[in-house]
C-alpha positions as CSV (number, residue, x, y, z in Angstrom):
1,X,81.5,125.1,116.6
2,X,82.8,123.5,119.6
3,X,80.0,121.0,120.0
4,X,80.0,119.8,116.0
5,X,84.0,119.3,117.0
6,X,83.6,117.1,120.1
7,X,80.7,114.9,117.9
8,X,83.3,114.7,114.8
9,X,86.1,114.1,117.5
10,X,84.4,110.1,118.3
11,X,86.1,107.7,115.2
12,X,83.3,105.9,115.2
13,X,80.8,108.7,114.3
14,X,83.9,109.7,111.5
15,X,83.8,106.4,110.2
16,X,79.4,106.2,110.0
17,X,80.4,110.2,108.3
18,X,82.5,108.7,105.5
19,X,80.7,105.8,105.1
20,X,77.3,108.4,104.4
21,X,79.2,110.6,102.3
22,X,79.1,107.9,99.3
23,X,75.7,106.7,100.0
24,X,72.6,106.3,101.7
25,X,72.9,103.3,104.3
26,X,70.8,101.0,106.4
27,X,71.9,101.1,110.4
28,X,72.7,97.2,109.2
29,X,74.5,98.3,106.2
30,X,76.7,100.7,108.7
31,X,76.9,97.8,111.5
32,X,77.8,95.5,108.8
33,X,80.7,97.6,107.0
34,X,82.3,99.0,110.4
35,X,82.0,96.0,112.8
36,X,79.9,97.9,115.1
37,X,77.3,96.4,117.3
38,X,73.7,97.5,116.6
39,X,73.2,99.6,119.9
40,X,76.6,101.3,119.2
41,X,75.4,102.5,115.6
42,X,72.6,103.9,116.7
43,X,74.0,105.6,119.5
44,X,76.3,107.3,117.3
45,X,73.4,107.9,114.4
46,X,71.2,109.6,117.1
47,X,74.3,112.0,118.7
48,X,74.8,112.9,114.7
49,X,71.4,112.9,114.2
50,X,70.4,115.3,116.9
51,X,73.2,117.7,116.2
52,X,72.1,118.1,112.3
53,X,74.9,115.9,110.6
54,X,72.5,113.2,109.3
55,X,68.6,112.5,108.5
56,X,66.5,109.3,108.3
57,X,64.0,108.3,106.7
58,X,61.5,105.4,106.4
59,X,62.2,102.6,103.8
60,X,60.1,99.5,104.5
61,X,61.1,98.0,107.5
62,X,64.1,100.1,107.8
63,X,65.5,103.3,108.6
64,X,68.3,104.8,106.1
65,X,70.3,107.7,107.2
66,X,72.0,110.3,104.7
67,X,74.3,113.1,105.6
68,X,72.9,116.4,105.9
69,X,75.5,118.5,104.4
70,X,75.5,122.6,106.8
71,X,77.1,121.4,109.7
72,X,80.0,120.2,107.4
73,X,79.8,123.3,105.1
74,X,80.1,125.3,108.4
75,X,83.4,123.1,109.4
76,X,84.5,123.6,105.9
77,X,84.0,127.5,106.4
78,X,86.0,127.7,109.6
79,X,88.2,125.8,107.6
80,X,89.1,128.1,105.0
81,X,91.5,130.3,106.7
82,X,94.2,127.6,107.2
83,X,94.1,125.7,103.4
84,X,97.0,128.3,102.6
85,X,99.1,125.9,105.0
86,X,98.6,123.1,103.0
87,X,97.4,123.7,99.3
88,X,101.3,125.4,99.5
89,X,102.4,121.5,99.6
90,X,99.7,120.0,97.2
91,X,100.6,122.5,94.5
92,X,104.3,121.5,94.7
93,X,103.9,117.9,94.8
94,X,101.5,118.0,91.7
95,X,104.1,119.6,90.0
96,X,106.6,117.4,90.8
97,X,104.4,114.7,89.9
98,X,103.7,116.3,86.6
99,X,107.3,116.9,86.1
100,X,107.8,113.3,86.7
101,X,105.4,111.6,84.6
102,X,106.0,114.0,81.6
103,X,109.9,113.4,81.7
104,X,110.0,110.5,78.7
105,X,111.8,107.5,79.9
106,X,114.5,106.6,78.0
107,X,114.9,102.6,76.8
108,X,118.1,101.3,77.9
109,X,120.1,99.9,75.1
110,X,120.1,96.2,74.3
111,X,123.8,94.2,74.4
């Protein structure tokens, strides 16, 4: 667990993450949308490549990398335990917000 923190720990590999968690991308695609040079993406792609966080595979001329999703589901499972700390805060603030937007307005009255 240790390891799959220090990769996720680098913003840039974060950044390739969410940009792979809405869709398959080109190492240009990634270079292009993160203003990364090309030896910097794939420095990154092969660190989360090697530890399991992505795959490739051969289109054409290119290579396009998708997330693999277990090492996440295993940072999602050591993060269970601690949700309680915060879903406390998102279940209030939904409230209030439901509270809010259900509260008619009333229209002020013309002179």
């Amino acid at each position: 667990m240790d390891s799959t923190f220090a990769i996720i720990a680098e913003p840039s590999r974060r950044a390739i993450l969410s940009l792979l968690a809405s869709s398959e991308r080109s190492v240009g695609d990634i270079e292009e949308q993160l203003n990364l040079s090309q030896p910097s993406v794939s420095k990154h792609l092969r660190v989360l490549r090697e530890a399991g966080f992505v795959e490739s595979r051969v289109e054409a001329q290119r290579r396009v990398y998708r997330i693999k999703p277990e090492p996440l589901m295993e940072i999602d499972a050591w993060l269970a335990p601690f949700r309680r700390f915060w879903s406390v805060h998102l279940d209030a603030l939904e409230r209030h917000l439901d509270q809010t937007h259900a509260a008619p307005r009333r229209k002020e009255k013309k002179r």
